[in-house]
C-alpha positions as CSV (number, residue, x, y, z in Angstrom):
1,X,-27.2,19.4,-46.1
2,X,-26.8,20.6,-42.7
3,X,-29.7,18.0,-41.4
4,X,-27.2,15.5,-42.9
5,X,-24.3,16.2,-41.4
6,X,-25.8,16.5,-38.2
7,X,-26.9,12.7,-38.9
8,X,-23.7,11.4,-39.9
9,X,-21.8,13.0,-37.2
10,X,-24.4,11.4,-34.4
11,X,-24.6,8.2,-36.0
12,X,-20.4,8.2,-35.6
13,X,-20.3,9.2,-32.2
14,X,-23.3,6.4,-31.8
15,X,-20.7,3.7,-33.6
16,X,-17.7,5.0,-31.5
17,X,-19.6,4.5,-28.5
18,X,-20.8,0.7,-29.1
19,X,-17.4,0.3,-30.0
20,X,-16.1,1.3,-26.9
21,X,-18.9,-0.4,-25.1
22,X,-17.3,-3.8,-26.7
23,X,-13.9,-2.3,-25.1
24,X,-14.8,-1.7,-21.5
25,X,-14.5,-4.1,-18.9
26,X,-14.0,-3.8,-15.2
27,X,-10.9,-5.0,-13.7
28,X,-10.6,-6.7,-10.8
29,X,-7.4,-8.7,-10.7
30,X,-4.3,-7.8,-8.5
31,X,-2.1,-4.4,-10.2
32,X,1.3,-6.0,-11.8
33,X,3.4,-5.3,-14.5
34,X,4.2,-8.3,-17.0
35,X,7.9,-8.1,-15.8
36,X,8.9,-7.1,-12.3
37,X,12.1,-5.6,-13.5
38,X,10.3,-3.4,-16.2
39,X,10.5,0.4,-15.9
40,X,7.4,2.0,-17.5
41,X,8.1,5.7,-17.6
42,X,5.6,8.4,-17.9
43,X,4.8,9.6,-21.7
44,X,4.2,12.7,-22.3
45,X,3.8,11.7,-26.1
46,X,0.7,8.8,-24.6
47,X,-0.9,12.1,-22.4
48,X,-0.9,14.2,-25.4
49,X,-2.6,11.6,-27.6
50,X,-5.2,11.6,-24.8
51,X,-5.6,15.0,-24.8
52,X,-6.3,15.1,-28.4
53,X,-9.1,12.5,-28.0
54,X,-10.8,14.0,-25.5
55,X,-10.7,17.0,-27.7
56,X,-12.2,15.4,-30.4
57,X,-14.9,14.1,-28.9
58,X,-16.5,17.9,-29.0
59,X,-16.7,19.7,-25.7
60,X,-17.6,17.3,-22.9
61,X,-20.2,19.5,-21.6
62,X,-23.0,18.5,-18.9
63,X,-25.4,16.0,-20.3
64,X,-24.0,16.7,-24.0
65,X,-23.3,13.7,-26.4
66,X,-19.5,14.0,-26.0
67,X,-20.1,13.9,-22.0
68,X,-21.8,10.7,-21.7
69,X,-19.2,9.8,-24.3
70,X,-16.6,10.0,-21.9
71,X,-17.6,7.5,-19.4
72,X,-17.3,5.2,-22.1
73,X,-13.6,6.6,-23.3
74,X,-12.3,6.4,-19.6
75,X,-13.2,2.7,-19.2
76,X,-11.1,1.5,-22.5
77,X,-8.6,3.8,-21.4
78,X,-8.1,2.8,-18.0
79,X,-7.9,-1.0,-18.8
80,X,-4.6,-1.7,-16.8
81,X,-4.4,-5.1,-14.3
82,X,-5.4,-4.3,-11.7
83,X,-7.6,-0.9,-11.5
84,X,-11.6,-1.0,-11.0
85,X,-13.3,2.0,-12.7
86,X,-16.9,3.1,-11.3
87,X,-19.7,5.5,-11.9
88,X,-20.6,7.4,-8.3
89,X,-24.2,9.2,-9.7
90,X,-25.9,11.7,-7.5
91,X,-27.8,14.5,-7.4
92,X,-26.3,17.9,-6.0
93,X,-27.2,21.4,-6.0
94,X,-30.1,20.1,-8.9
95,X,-27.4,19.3,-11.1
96,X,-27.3,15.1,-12.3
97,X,-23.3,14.7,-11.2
98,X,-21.5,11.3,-12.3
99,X,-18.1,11.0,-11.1
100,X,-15.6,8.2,-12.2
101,X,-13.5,6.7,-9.7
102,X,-10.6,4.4,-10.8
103,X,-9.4,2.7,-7.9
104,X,-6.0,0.1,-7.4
105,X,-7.3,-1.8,-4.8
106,X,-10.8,-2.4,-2.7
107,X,-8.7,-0.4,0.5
108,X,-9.9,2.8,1.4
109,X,-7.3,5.6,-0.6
110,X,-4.7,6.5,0.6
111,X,-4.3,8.6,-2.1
112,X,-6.2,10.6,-4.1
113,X,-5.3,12.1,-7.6
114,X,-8.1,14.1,-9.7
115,X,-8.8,16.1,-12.5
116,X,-12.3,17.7,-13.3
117,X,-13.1,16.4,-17.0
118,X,-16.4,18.7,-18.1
119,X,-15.9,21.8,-20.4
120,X,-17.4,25.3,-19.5
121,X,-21.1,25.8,-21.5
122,X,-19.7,29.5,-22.3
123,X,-16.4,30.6,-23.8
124,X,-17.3,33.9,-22.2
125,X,-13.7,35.0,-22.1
126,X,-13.7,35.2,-25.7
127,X,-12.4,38.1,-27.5
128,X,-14.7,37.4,-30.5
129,X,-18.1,38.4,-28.8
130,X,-20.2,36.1,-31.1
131,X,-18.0,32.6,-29.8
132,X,-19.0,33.8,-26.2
133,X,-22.5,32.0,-26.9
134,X,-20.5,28.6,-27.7
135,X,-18.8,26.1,-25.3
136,X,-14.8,25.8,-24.3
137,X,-13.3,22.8,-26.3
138,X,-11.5,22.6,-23.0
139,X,-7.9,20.9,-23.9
140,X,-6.0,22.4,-21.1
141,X,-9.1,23.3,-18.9
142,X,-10.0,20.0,-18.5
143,X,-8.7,17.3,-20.6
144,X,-4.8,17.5,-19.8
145,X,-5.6,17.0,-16.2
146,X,-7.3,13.5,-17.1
147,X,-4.5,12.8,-19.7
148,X,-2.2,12.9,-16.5
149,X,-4.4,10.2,-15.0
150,X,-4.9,8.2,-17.4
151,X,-0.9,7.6,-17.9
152,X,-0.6,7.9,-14.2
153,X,-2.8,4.6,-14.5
154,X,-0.6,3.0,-16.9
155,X,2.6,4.1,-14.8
156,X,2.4,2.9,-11.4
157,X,3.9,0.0,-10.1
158,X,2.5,-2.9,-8.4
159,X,3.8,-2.1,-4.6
160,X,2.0,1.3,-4.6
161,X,-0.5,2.4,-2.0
162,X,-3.8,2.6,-2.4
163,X,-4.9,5.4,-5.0
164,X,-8.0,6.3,-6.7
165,X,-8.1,8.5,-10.0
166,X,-11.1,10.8,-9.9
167,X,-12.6,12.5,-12.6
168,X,-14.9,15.3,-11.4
169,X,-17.8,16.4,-13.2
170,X,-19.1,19.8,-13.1
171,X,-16.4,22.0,-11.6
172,X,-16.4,24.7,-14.8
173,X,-19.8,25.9,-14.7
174,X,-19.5,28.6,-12.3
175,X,-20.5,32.6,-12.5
176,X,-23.4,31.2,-15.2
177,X,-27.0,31.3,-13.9
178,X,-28.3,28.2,-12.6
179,X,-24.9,26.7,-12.1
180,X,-22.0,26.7,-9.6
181,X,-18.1,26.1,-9.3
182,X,-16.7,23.0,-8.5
183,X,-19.8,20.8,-7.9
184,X,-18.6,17.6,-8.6
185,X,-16.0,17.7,-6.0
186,X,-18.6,19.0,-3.6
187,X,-20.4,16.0,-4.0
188,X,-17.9,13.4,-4.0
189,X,-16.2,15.2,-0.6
190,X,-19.9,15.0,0.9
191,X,-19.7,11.4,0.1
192,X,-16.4,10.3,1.2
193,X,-16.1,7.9,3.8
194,X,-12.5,6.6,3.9
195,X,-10.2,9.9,4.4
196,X,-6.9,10.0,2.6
197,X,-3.4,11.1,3.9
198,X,-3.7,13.5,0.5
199,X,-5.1,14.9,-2.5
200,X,-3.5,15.9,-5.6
201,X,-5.8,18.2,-7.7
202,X,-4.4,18.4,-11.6
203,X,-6.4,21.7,-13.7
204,X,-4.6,23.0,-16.7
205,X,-1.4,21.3,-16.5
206,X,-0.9,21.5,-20.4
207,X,0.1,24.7,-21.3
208,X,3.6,25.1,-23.5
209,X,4.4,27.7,-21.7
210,X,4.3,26.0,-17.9
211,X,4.7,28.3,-15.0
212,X,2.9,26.3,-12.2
213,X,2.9,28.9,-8.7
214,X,2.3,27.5,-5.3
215,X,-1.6,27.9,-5.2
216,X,-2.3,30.1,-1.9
217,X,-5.4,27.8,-0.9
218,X,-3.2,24.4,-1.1
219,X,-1.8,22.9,1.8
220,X,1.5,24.1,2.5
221,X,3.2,20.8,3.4
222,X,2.2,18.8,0.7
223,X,2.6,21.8,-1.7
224,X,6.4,21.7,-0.6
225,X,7.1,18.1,-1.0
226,X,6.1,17.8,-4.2
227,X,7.5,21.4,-5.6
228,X,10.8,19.9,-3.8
229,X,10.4,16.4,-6.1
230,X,10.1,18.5,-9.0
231,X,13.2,20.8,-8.3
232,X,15.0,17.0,-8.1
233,X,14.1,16.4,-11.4
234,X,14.9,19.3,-12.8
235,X,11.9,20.9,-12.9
236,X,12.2,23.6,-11.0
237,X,11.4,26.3,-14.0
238,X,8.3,24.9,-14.5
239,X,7.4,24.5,-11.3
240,X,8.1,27.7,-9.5
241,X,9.1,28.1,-5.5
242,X,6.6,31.2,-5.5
243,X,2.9,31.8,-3.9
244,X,0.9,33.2,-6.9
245,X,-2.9,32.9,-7.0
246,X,-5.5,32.0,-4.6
247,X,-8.2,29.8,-6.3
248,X,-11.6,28.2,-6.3
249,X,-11.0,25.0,-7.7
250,X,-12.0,20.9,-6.8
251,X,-9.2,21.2,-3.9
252,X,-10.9,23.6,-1.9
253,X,-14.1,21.3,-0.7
254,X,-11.2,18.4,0.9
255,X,-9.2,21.7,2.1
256,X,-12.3,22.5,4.1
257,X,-12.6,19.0,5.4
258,X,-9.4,19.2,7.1
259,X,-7.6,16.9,4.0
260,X,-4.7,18.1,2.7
261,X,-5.1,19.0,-0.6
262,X,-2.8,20.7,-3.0
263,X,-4.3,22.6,-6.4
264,X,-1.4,22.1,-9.4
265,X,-2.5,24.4,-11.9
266,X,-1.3,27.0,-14.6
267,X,-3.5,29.8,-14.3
268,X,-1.2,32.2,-16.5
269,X,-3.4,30.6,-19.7
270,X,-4.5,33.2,-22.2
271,X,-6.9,30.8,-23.7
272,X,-8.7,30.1,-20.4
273,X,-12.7,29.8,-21.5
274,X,-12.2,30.9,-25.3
275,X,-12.6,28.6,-28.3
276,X,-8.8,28.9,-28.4
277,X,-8.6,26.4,-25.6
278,X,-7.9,23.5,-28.5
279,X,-4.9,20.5,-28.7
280,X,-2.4,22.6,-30.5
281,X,-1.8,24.8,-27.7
282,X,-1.1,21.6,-25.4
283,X,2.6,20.4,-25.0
284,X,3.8,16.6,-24.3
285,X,7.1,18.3,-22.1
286,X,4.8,20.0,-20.1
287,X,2.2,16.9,-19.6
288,X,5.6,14.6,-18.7
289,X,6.7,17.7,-16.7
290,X,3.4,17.3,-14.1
291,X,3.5,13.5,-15.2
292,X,6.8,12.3,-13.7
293,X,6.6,14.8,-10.8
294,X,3.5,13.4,-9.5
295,X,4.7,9.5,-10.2
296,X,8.0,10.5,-8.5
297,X,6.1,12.0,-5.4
298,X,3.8,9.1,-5.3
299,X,6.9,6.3,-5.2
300,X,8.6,8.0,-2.5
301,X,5.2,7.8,-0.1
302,X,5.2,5.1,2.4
């Protein structure tokens, strides 16, 4: 029975993936929305829906099923006028990495907004000692910070600079032999050519209970203009007007480039690497909370 199940749930994942192979297409044509005088607002209700997904898929761990999955996913889900989604492959540190950039335009960013989208191989913050062995299904750790992306895609108008997306792979490995933090983002800063005015970096940004602290490795500027746009909208509980942690996340290798980088990020999770890290504990406010706070920053760049 259990050799059977194991079959019918590959050969699904196999039929969802030449679906979504029939799905993808790459983009090319200039960014617009069908009616200049249309507002599309951020949805937390659409980010939540990715969330779940992503979830779905299984843990998107390195070289898994449900991780080559994913570059498949991201193309039918970034399939807006407009934006141009590629693979940058490399190997760093030993470790196979494949970023996806989505980009608005063939300019060099100005902009850059990212998310790391790989789960951790080990819950090992587990209470339960015998789910330590098993990977994080990574909802907030991971998949709300693409969710944000993907609806940022969807959201922007057609007069905004130029952005890329990027969804980092391997930043949640860390502390586990053979592996590191934040390799992905290593990678793709050792790569970069083109250096952007900033970088938004979106961890954990799904949490019902959001209390997002100015991150003490961020860039100070750039942290305050966009803790300042969400106090505008209201959102000033959520985002809070106090220095909290100091962290290693995919900020930190731009930060030591000299690019200012800011790190947006809930680290007061209590499901951080468990198996607890699942959908239900994700909250549509909170994804439209980081959502609109972003697309509101971004709008008022020139």
């Amino acid at each position: 029975m259990m050799c059977r199940l194991r079959f019918s749930f590959h050969l699904t994942l196999i039929i969802i993936i030449v679906s979504l192979v029939a799905m993808s297409k790459k983009v090319t044509s200039p960014l617009y929305y069908p009616n200049s005088n249309e507002i599309i607002t951020f949805s937390g209700s659409r980010a939540l829906n990715n969330v779940i997904e992503q979830v779905n898929m299984g843990p998107r761990t390195p070289g898994s099923l449900p991780h080559t999955l994913f570059f498949l996913w991201i193309q039918s889900k970034i399939d807006q006028p407009g934006w141009i989604v590629e693979l940058q492959k490399g190997i760093y540190h030993d470790h196979q990495i494949t970023n996806i950039i989505a980009k608005n335009s063939n300019e060099p960013p100005k902009i850059i907004i990212a998310a790391h989208y790989d789960s951790r191989l080990l819950s090992d913050n587990d209470p339960d000692s015998k789910l330590r062995s098993t990977p994080v299904p990574g909802a907030n750790d991971g998949a709300s910070g693409v969710a944000v992306l993907i609806e940022l895609a969807r959201t922007l108008p057609v007069n905004v600079q130029p952005i890329w997306l990027v969804f980092f792979d391997v930043e949640d490995n860390g502390n586990i032999p053979g592996w590191e933090w934040i390799l992905g983002s290593r990678y793709f800063v050792s790569q970069l050519e083109a250096i952007p005015q900033a970088v938004i970096i979106l961890d954990m940004v799904g949490d019902k209970n959001l209390n997002i602290y100015r991150e003490l490795n961020s860039d100070d500027a750039l942290t305050t203009e966009i803790w300042k746009v969400a106090q505008s909208l209201g959102h000033e509980s959520s985002f809070l007007n106090t220095s909290k942690y100091s962290l290693i996340d995919d900020h930190i290798p731009f930060i030591e480039a000299g690019i200012p980088s800011v790190n947006i990020i809930d680290f007061d999770y209590p499901f951080w690497h468990t198996t607890a890290d699942t959908s239900d504990k994700i909250s549509a406010e909170s994804l439209e909370i980081v959502g609109s706070t972003i697309l509101n920053w971004i709008n008022q760049q020139k």
